[in-house]
C-alpha positions as CSV (number, residue, x, y, z in Angstrom):
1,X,-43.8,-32.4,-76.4
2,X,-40.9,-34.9,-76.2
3,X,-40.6,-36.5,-79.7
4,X,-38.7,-39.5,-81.2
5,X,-37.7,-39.8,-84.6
6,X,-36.7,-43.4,-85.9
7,X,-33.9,-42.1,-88.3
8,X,-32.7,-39.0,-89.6
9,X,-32.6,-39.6,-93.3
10,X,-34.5,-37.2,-96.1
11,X,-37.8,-37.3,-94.2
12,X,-37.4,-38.1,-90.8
13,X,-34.5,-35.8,-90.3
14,X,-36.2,-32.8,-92.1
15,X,-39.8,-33.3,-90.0
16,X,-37.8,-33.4,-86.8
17,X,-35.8,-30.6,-87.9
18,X,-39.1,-28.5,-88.0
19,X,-40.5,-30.0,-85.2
20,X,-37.1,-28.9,-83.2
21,X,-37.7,-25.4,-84.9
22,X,-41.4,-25.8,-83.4
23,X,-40.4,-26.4,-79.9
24,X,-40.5,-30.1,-79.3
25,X,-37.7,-31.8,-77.4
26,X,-36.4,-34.3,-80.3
27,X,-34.3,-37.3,-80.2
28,X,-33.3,-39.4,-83.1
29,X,-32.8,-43.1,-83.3
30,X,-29.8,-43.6,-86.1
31,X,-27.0,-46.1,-86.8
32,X,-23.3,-46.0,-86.2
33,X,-22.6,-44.2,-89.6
34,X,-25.0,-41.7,-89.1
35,X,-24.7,-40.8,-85.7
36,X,-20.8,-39.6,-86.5
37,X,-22.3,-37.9,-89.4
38,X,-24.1,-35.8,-87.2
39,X,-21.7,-35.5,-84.4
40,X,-19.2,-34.3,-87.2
41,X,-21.6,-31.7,-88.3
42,X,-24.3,-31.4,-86.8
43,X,-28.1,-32.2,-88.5
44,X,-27.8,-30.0,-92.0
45,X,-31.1,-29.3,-93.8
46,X,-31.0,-26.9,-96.8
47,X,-34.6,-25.3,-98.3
48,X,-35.9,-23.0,-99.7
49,X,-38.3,-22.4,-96.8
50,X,-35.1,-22.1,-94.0
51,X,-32.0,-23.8,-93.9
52,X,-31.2,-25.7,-90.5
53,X,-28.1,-26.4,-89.2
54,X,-27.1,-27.2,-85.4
55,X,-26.4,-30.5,-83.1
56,X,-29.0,-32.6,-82.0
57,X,-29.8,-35.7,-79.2
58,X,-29.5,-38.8,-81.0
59,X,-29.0,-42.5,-79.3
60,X,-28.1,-45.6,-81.5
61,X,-30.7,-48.5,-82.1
62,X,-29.5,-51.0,-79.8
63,X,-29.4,-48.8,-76.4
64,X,-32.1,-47.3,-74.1
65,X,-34.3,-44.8,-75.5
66,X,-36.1,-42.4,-73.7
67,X,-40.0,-42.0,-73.0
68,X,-42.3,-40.5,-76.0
69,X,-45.1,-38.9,-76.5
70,X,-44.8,-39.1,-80.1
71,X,-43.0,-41.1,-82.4
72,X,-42.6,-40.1,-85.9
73,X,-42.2,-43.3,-88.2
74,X,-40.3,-42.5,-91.4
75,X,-38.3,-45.7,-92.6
76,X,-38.2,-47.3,-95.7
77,X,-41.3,-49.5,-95.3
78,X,-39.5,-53.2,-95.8
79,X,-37.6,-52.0,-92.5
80,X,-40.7,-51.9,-90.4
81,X,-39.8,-54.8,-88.6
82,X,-36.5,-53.6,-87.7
83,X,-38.1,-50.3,-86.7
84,X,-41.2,-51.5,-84.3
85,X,-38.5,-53.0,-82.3
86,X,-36.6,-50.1,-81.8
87,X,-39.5,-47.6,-81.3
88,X,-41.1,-50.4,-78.8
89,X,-39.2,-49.6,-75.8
90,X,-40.3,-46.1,-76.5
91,X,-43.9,-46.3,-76.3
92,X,-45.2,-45.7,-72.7
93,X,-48.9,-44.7,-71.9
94,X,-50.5,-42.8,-74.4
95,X,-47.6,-42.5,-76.8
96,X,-48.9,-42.3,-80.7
97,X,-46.9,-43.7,-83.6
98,X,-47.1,-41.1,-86.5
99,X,-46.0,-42.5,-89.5
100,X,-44.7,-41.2,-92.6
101,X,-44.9,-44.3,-94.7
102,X,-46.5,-45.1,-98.5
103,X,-49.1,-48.0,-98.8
104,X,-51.8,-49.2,-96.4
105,X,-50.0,-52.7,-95.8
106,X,-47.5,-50.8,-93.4
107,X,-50.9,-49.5,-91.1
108,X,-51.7,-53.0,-91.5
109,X,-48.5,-53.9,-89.9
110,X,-48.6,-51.6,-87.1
111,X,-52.0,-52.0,-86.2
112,X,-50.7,-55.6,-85.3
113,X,-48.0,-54.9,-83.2
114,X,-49.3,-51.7,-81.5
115,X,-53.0,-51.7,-82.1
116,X,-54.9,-49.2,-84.2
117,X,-55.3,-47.2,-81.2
118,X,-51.5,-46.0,-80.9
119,X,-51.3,-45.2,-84.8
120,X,-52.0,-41.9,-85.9
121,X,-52.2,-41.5,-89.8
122,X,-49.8,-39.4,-91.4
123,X,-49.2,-37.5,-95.0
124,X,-46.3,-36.2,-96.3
125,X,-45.8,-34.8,-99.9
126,X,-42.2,-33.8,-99.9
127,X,-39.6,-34.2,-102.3
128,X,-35.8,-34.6,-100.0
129,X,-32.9,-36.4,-100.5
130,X,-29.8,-37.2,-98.1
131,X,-26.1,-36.1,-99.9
132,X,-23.4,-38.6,-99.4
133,X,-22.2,-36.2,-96.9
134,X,-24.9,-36.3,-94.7
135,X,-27.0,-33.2,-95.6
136,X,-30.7,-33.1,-95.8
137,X,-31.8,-31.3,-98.9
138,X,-35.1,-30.3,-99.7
139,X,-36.0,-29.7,-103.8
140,X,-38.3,-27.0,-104.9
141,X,-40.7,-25.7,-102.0
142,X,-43.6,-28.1,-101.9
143,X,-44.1,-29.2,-97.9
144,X,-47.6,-30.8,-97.7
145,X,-48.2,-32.9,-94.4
146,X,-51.5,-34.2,-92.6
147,X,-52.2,-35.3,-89.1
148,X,-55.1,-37.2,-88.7
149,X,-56.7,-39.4,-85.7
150,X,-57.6,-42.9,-86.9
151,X,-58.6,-43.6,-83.4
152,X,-61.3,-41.2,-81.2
153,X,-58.8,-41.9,-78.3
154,X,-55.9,-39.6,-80.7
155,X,-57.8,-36.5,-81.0
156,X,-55.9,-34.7,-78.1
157,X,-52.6,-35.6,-78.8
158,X,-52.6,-35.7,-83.1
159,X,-54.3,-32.1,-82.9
160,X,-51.5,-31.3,-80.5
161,X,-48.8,-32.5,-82.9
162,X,-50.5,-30.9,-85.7
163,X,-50.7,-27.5,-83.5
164,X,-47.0,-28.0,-83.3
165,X,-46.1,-28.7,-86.7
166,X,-47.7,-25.6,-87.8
167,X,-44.9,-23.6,-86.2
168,X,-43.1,-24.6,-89.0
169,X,-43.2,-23.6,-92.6
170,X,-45.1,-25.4,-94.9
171,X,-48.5,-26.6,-95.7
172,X,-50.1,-28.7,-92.4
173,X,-53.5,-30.4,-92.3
174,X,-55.1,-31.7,-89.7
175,X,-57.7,-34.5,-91.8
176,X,-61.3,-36.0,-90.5
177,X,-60.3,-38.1,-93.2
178,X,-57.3,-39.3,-92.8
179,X,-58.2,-43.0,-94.3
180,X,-59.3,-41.5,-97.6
181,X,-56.3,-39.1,-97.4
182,X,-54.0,-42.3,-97.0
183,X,-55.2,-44.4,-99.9
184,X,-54.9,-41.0,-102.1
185,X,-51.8,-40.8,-102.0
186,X,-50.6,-44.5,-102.5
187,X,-52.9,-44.6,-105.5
188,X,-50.3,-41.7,-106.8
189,X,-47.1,-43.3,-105.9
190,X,-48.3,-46.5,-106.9
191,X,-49.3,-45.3,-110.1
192,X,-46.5,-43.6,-110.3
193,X,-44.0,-46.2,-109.1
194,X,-45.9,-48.6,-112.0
195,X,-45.4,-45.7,-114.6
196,X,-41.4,-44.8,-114.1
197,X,-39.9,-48.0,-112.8
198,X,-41.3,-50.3,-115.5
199,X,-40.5,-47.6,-118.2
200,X,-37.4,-47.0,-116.7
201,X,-37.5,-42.7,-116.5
202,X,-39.2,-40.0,-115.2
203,X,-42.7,-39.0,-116.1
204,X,-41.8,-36.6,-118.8
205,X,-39.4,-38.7,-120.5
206,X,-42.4,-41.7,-120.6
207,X,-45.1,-39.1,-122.0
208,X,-43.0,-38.4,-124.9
209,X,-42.7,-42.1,-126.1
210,X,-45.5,-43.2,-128.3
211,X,-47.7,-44.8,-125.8
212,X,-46.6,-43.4,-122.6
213,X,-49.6,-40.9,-121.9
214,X,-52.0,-43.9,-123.1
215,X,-50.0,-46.0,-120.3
216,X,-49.3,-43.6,-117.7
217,X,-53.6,-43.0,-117.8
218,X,-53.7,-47.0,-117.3
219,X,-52.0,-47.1,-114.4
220,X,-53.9,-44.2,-113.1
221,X,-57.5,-46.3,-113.6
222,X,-55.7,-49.7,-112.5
223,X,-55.0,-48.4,-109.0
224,X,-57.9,-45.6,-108.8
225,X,-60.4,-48.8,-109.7
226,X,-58.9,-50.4,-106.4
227,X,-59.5,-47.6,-103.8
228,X,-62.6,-47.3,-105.5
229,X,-63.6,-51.1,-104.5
230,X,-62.1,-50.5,-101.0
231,X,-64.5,-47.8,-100.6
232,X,-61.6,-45.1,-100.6
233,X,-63.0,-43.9,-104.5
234,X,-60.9,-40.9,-105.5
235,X,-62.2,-37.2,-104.7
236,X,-62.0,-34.7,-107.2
237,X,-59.1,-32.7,-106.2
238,X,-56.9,-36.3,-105.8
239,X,-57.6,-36.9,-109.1
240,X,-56.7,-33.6,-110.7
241,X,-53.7,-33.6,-108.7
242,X,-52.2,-37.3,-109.7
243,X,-52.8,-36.2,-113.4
244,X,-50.8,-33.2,-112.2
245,X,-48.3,-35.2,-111.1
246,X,-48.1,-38.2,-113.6
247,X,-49.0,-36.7,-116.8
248,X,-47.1,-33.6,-117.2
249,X,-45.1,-33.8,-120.5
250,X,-42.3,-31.4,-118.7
251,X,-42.0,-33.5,-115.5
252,X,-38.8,-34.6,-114.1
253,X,-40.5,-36.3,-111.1
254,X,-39.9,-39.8,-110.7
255,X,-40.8,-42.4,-108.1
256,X,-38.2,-42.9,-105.1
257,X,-38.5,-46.7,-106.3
258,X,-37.4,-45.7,-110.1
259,X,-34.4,-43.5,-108.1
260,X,-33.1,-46.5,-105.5
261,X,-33.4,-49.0,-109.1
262,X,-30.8,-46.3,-110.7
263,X,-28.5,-46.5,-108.0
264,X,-28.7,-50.4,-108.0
265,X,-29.9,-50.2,-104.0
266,X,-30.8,-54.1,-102.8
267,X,-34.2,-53.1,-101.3
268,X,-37.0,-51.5,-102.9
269,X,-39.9,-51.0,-101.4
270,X,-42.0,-53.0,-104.3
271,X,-44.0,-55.1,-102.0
272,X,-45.6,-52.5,-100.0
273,X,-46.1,-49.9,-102.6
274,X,-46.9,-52.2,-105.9
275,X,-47.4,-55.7,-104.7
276,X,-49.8,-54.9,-101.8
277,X,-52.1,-52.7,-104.3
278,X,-52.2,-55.9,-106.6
279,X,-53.3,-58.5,-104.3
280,X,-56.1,-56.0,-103.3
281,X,-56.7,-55.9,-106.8
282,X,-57.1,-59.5,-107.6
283,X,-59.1,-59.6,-103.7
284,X,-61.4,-57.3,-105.7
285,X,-61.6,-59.3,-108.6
286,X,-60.0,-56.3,-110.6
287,X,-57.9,-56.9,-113.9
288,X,-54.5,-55.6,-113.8
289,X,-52.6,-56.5,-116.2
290,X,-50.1,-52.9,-115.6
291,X,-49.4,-53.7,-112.5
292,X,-48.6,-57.0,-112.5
293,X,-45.8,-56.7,-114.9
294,X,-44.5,-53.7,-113.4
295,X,-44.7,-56.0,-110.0
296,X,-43.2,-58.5,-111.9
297,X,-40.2,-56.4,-113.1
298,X,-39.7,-55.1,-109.7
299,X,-39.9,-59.0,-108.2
300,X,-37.1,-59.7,-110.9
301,X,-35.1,-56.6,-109.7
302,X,-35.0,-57.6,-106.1
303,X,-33.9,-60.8,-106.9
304,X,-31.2,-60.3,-109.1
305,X,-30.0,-57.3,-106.6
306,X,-30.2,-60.1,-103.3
307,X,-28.2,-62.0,-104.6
C-alpha cells in the first residue's frame, strides 16, 4: 500500500513510522526545516512500544508528489486549507483521505473539497510531542486508533489500512461507527480544551481549586448535551472514559490548545475544536455559557498573538 503522510510532526510522523514498520511504502510531505531535520538524522521516534529510527522518502510541499492510495491527514486543523492543496495532486482513483484531525468542522471541510466518498474517518488517542531537535516522542504507552468507512464505497480499502495498521503495536479498531466514534472524542477534547485553557493548567491542578471539579463536570454536560442533540448522545464507555480523563485529581494531562497557549504559539486550533461545538450549540438552542467564555478567551488569545 503506497501511503502519503502530509507532515511528519508528533502524529503524522509516528503513524507513518508504524505504518513503514507495517510494510507500506511511505512518503512524507514536509517543509524546508523539516525535510533537513530528517535528512540530518533520519525520522527519530522514541516509545515505550519500539523506538524507530532510520531515513525515509520525503518531498517538499511545493513539488510533485507521487500517486496514493492512502493519505493520512494529521495537520493542525486551521492548516486544512494549506493541506488539501498539497494532498490534491495526490489523490488519483480510489485514493481515501484518512484523517487524524479533532472536531467535525474539519470532515465538514473535506467533504467539500473531496466529497464524503474519499474521506475515511479516523481516531487517534495518543499523547506525542516533536523535540526542538526533531525527535518524535511518544509519552506513556497509550496508542488507541480507529479506522472506519463513512462511505460503503471505503470498506475495501479502510479495512485494508486498518489490516495494516495492526502490524504495528498498539490498540487498532476498525468502527461500524465511526460517526459516533468521531463526535466522542471531540466532546473530550473540547471539554477538555474548555476546562485547561480557560483555567489556565492541567486537569489536576483545576480539580484542586475550589470549584474546578463543579466546572470541569460543566463542561462535560455543555458539550455531551450537544452530541446528544446531533443524535451522537454519549455511550457508556465514552462517558466513563472523559471522566477518566477530565476529572482525575492526579492528572497532569492537559489539552494540546492549553500547551501551544504556554508556548505563546500564534495559532490555536480554537475555532475548530471550541468555536464549532458552540455554534452547534446555539444551532440547537443549547445554553452554554462555559464555553462561550472559554471561546471568548481563546478569540482574545488569537488576537492578541496575530498581531
Amino acid at each position: 500500500m503506497k501511503v502519503l503522510v502530509l507532515g511528519a510532526g508528533a502524529i503524522g510522523g509516528y503513524y507513518g513510522a508504524r505504518l513503514i514498520e507495517a510494510g507500506a511504502e511511505v512518503t512524507f510531505v514536509v517543509r524546508q526545516g523539516r525535510e533537513r531535520q530528517i535528512k540530518a538524522s533520519g525520522l527519530v521516534v522514541k516509545s515505550q512500544l519500539g523506538d524507530f529510527s532510520q531515513p525515509v522518502d520525503t518531498v517538499l510541499a511545493g513539488q510533485t508528489r507521487p500517486a496514493a492510495d492512502i493519505v493520512l491527514l494529521a495537520c493542525k486543523a486551521y492548516d486544512l486549507d494549506d493541506a488539501c492543496d498539497a494532498i490534491a495532486p495526490s489523490l488519483g482513483d480510489g485514493a481515501l483521505v484518512y484523517p487524524l484531525l479533532n472536531g467535525m468542522l474539519t470532515y465538514d471541510l473535506l467533504d467539500q473539497r473531496f466529497g464524503r466518498q474519499s474521506v475515511l474517518g479516523g481516531v487517534a488517542y495518543i499523547a506525542t510531542t516533536l523535540t526542538p531537535e526533531g525527535h518524535i516522542e511518544h509519552m506513556g504507552t497509550n496508542d488507541s486508533v480507529i479506522v472506519g468507512a463513512r462511505h460503503p464505497s471505503q470498506q475495501m480499502q479502510g479495512r485494508a489500512l486498518h489490516d495494516l495498521l495492526q502490524r504495528s503495536k498498539g490498540t487498532r479498531s476498525w468502527s461500524e461507527e465511526i460517526e459516533q466514534d468521531l463526535w466522542e472524542k471531540w466532546v473530550m477534547v473540547a471539554a477538555g480544551g474548555i476546562i485547561t485553557c480557560l483555567m489556565r493548567g492541567v486537569i489536576g491542578d483545576v480539580l484542586k481549586s475550589d470549584d474546578g471539579e463543579r466546572l470541569a463536570r460543566q463542561a462535560i454536560a455543555e458539550c455531551s448535551a450537544v452530541a446528544k442533540a446531533a443524535s451522537f448522545e454519549l455511550r457508556p464507555n465514552a462517558v466513563a472514559a472523559a471522566n477518566r480523563i477530565l476529572l482525575d485529581v492526579n492528572s497532569r494531562w492537559g489539552s494540546s490548545m492549553m500547551r501551544d497557549i504556554e508556548q505563546s504559539a500564534r495559532k490555536i486550533e480554537a475555532d475548530q475544536i471550541v468555536g464549532d461545538m458552540l455554534r452547534r450549540a446555539a444551532a440547537f438552542g443549547i445554553d452554554a455559557p462555559l464555553m462561550r467564555a472559554a471561546y471568548c478567551h481563546l478569540q482574545v488569545y488569537e488576537r492578541r498573538h496575530a498581531q
